[in-house]
C-alpha positions in Angstrom: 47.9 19.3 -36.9 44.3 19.2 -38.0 44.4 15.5 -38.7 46.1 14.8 -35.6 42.1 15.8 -34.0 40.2 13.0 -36.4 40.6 10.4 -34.1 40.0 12.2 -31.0 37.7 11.6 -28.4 36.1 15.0 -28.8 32.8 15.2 -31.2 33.1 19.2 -31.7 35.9 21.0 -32.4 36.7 24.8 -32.6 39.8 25.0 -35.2 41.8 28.4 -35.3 43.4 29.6 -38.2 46.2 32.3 -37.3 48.6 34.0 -39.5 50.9 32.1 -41.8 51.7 31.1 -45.5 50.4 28.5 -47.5 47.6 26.2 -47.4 47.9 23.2 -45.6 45.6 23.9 -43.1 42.5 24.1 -45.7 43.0 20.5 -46.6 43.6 19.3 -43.2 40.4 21.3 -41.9 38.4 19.6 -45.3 39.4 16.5 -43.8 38.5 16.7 -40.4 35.5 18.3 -41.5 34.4 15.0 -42.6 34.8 12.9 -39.2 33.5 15.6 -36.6 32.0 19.2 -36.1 34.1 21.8 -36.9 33.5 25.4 -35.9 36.4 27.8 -37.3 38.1 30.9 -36.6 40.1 32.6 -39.2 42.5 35.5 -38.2 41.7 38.9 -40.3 43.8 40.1 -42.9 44.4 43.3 -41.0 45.6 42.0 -38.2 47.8 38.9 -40.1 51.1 39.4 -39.9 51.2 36.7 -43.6 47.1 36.6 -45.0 48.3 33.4 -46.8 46.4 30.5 -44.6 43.7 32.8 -43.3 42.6 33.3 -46.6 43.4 29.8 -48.0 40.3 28.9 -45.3 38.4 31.7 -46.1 38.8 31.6 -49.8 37.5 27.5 -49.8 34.8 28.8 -48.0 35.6 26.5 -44.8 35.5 29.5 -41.9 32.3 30.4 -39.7 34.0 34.1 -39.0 36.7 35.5 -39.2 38.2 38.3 -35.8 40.8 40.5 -35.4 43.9 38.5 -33.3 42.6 40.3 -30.2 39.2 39.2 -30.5 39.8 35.2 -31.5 40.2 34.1 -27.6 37.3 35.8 -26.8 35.1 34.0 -29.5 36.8 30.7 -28.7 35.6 30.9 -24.9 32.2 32.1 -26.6 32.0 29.2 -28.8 32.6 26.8 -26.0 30.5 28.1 -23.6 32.5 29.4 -21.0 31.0 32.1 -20.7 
């Protein structure tokens, strides 16, 4: 999903990383990382249904915070200025 954004028109981008297992999303986030600005949400352990790609991201070092579930939206509308 994440490398689907490298070739779009956009020059920031906020990436959200939400419950789940694995790691895919950690090298697709390193590689958009390296064609545009990435801002990114990880989901909390607490509130993670599976911690496994939440903490892949967080782990590699690669999120700017990390929210409770109920809190992402509102730090997405933050990041983007909406409000």
């Amino acid at each position: 999903m994440y490398d689907s954004l490298v070739d779009s028109i956009y020059d920031e981008i906020v990436c959200v990383v939400l419950t789940g297992m694995g790691a895919d999303g950690t090298k697709g986030i390193v590689n958009l990382a390296k064609h545009k600005k990435i801002y990114v949400i990880a989901q909390n352990e607490a509130s993670s249904t599976v911690y496994g790609m939440p903490r892949a991201i967080y782990e590699a070092g690669l999120c700017d915070e990390v929210c409770d579930l109920n809190d992402i939206a509102k730090e997405i509308t933050k990041k983007v200025g909406v409000l």
